[in-house]
LUMNUMI-131314 format. One record per atom (N, C-alpha, C, O): x, z, y; residue in three letters. Coordinates in steps of 0.05 Angstrom, whole numbers, padded with zeros to 5 digits, always signed. Example, Ala and Ser with C-alpha at 12.3 -4.5 7.8 and 13.67 -1.06 7.14 Angstrom:
BEGIN
+00264+00156-00114ALA;+00246+00156-00090ALA;+00264+00156-00066ALA;+00285+00169-00066ALA;+00257+00142-00045SER;+00273+00143-00021SER;+00258+00157+00001SER;+00268+00161+00023SER;
end
This chain:
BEGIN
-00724-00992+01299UNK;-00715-00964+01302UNK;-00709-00953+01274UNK;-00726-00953+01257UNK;-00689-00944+01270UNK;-00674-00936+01239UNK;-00685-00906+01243UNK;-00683-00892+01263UNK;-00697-00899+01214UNK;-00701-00858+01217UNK;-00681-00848+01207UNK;-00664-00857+01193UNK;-00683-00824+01217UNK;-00659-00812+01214UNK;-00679-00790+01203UNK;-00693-00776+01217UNK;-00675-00789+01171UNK;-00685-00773+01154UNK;-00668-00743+01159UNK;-00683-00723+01159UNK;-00639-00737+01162UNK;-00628-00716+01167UNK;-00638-00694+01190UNK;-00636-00669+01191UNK;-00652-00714+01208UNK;-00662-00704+01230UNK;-00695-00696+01229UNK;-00702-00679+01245UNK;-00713-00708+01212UNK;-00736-00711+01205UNK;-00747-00683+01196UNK;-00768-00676+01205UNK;-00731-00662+01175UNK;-00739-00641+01170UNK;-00741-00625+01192UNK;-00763-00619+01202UNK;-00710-00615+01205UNK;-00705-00607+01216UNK;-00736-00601+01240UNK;-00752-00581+01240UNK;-00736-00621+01255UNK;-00754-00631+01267UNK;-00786-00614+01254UNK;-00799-00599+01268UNK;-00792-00620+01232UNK;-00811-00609+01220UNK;-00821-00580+01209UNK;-00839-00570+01197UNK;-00795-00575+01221UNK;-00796-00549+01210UNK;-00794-00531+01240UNK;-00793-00507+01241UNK;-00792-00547+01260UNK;-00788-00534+01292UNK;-00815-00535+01293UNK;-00828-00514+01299UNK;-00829-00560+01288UNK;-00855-00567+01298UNK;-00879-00546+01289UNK;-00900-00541+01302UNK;-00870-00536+01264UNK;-00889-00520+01244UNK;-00889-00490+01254UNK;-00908-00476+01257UNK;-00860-00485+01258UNK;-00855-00456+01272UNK;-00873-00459+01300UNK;-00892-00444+01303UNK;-00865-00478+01317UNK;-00886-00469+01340UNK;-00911-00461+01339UNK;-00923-00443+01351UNK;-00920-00477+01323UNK;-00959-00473+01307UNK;-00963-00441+01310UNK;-00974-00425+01325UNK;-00949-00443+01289UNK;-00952-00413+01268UNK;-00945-00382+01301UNK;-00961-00365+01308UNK;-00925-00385+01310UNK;-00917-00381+01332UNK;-00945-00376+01350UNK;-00960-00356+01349UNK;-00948-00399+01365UNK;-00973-00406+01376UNK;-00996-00393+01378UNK;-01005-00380+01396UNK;-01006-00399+01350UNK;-01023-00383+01337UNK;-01028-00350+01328UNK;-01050-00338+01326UNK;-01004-00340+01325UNK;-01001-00317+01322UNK;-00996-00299+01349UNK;-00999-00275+01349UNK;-00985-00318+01376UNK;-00994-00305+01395UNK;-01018-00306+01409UNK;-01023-00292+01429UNK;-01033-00324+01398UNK;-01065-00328+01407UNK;-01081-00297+01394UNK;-01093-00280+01406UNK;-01077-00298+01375UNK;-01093-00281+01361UNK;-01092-00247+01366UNK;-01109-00230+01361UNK;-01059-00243+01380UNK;-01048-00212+01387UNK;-01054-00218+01415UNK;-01051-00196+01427UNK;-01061-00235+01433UNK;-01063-00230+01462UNK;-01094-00235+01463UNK;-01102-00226+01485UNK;-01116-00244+01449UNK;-01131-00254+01457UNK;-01150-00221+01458UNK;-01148-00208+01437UNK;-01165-00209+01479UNK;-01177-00189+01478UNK;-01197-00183+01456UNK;-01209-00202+01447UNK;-01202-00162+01447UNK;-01229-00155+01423UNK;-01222-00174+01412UNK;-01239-00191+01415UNK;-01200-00185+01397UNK;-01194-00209+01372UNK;-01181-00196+01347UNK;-01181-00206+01325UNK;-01168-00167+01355UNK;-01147-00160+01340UNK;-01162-00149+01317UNK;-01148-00147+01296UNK;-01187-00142+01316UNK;-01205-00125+01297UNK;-01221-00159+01276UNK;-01230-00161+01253UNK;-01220-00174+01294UNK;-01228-00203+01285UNK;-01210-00219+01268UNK;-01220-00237+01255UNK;-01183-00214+01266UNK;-01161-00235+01262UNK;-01174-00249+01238UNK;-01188-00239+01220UNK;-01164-00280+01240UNK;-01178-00300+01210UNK;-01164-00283+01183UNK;-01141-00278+01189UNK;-01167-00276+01166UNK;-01161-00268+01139UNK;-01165-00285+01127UNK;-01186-00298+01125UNK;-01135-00288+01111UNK;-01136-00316+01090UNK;-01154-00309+01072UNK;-01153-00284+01070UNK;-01175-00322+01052UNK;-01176-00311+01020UNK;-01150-00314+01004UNK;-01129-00327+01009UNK;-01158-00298+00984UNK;-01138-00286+00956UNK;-01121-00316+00954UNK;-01097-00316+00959UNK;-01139-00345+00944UNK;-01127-00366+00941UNK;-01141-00391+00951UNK;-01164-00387+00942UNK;-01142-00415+00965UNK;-01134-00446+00973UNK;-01152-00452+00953UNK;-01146-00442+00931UNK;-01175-00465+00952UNK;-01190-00480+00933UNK;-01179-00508+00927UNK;-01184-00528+00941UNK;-01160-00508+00904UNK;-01143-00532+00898UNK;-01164-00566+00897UNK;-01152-00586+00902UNK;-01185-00566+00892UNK;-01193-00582+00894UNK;-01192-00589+00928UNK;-01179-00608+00936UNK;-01210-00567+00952UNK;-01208-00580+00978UNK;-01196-00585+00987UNK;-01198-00601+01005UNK;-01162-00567+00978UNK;-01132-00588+00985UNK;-01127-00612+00981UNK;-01116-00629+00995UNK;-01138-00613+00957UNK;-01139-00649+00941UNK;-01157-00669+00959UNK;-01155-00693+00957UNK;-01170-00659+00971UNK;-01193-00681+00971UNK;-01172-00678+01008UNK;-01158-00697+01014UNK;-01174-00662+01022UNK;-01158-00659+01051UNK;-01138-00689+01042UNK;-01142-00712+01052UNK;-01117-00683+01023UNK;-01096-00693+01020UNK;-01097-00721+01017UNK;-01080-00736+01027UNK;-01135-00732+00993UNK;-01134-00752+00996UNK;-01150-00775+01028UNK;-01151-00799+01032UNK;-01158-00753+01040UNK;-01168-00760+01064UNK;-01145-00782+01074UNK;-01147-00807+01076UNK;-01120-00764+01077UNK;-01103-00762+01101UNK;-01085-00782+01093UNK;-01070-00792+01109UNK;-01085-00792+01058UNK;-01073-00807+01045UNK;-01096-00845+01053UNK;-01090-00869+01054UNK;-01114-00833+01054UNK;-01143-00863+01059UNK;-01137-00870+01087UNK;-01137-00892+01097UNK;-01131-00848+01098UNK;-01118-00863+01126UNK;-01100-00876+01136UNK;-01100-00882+01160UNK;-01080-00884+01117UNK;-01059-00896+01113UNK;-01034-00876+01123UNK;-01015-00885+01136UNK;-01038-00847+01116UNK;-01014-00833+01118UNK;-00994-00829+01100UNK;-01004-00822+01078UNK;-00965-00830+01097UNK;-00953-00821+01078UNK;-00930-00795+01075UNK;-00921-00787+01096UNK;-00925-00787+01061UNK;-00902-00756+01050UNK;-00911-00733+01075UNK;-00899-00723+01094UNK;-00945-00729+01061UNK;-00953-00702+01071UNK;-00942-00684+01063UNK;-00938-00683+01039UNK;-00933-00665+01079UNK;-00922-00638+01072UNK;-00929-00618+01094UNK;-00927-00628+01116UNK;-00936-00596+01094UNK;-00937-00576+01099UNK;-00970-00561+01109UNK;-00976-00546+01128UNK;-00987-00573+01089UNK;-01020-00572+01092UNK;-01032-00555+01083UNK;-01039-00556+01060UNK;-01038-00535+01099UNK;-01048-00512+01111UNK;-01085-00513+01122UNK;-01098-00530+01134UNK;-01093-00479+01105UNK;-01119-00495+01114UNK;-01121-00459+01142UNK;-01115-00436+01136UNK;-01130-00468+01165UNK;-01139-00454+01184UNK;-01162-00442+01183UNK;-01180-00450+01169UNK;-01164-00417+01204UNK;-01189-00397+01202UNK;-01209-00419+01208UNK;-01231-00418+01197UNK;-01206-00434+01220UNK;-01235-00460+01227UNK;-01236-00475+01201UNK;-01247-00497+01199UNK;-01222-00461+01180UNK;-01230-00491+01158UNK;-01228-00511+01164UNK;-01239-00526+01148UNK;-01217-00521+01183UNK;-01201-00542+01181UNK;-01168-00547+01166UNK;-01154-00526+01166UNK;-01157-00568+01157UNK;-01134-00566+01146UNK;-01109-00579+01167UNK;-01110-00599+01182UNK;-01093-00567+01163UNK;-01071-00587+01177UNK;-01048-00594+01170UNK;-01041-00586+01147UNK;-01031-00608+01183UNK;-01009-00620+01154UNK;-00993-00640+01180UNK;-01000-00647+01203UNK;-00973-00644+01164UNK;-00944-00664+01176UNK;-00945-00680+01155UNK;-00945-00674+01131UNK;-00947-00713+01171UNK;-00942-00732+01152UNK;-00928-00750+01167UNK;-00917-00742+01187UNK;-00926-00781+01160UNK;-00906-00796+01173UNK;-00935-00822+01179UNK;-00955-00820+01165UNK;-00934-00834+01191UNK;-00951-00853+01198UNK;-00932-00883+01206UNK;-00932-00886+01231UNK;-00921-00898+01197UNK;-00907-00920+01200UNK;-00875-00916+01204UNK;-00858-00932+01210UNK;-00875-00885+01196UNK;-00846-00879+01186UNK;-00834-00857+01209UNK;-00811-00850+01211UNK;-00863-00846+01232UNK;-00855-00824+01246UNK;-00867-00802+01234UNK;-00883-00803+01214UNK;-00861-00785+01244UNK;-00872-00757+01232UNK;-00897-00752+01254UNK;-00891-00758+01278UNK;-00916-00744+01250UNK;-00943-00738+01260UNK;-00960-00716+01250UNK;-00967-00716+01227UNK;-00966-00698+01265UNK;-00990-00673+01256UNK;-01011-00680+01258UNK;-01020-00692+01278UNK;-01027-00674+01230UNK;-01050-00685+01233UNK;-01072-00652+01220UNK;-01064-00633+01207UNK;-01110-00660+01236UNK;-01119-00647+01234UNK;-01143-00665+01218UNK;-01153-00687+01222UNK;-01148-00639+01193UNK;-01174-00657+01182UNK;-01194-00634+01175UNK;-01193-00617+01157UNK;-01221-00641+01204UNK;-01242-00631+01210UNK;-01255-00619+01178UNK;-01250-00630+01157UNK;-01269-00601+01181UNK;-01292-00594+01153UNK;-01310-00611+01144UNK;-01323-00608+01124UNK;-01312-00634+01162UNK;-01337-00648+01156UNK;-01320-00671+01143UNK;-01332-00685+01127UNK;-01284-00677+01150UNK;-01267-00695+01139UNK;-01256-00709+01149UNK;-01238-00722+01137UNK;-01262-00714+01176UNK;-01252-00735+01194UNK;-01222-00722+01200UNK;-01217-00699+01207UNK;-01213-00732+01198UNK;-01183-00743+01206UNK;-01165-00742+01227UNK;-01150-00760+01221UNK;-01155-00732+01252UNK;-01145-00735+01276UNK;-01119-00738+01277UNK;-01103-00731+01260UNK;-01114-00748+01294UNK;-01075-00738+01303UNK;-01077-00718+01320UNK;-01096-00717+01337UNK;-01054-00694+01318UNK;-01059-00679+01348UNK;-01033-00683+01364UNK;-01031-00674+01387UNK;
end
């Protein structure tokens, strides 16, 4: 199966909008949430990106991009896994998922 890199962003960037999408209508419909909503901090602790990044990299993932860390502290991210593109979730404790 040949990739079709032209098509690969594209794709990645549909996939990412739905999230964000998703998410943002979870949080305005969900009742008594709106006074709750997750608040990012000021800044991303560059080291726990690093270490997320090298997780997801030990798993034999490659050309993470778009790794994001969630109100659950968990991180999430688009990478390619044998040359598809795949969302992946990596738990607080570090473990690794596909979703």
């Amino acid at each position: 199966m040949k990739l079709r890199l032209d098509l690969m962003l594209p794709a990645m960037l549909i996939a990412t909008a739905g999230i964000d999408l998703a998410m943002a209508e979870t949080s305005l419909t969900s009742p008594g949430h709106a006074s709750h909503a997750c608040q990012s901090p000021a800044g991303v602790d560059p080291a726990a990106r690093a270490a997320a990044e090298q997780r997801i990299l030990a798993e034999g993932y490659s050309e993470i991009s778009a790794l994001t860390k969630g109100c659950d502290n968990a991180w999430r991210a688009l990478a390619l896994a044998d040359g598809d593109p795949v969302t992946l979730l990596v738990t607080p404790q570090g473990t690794v998922l596909a979703e």
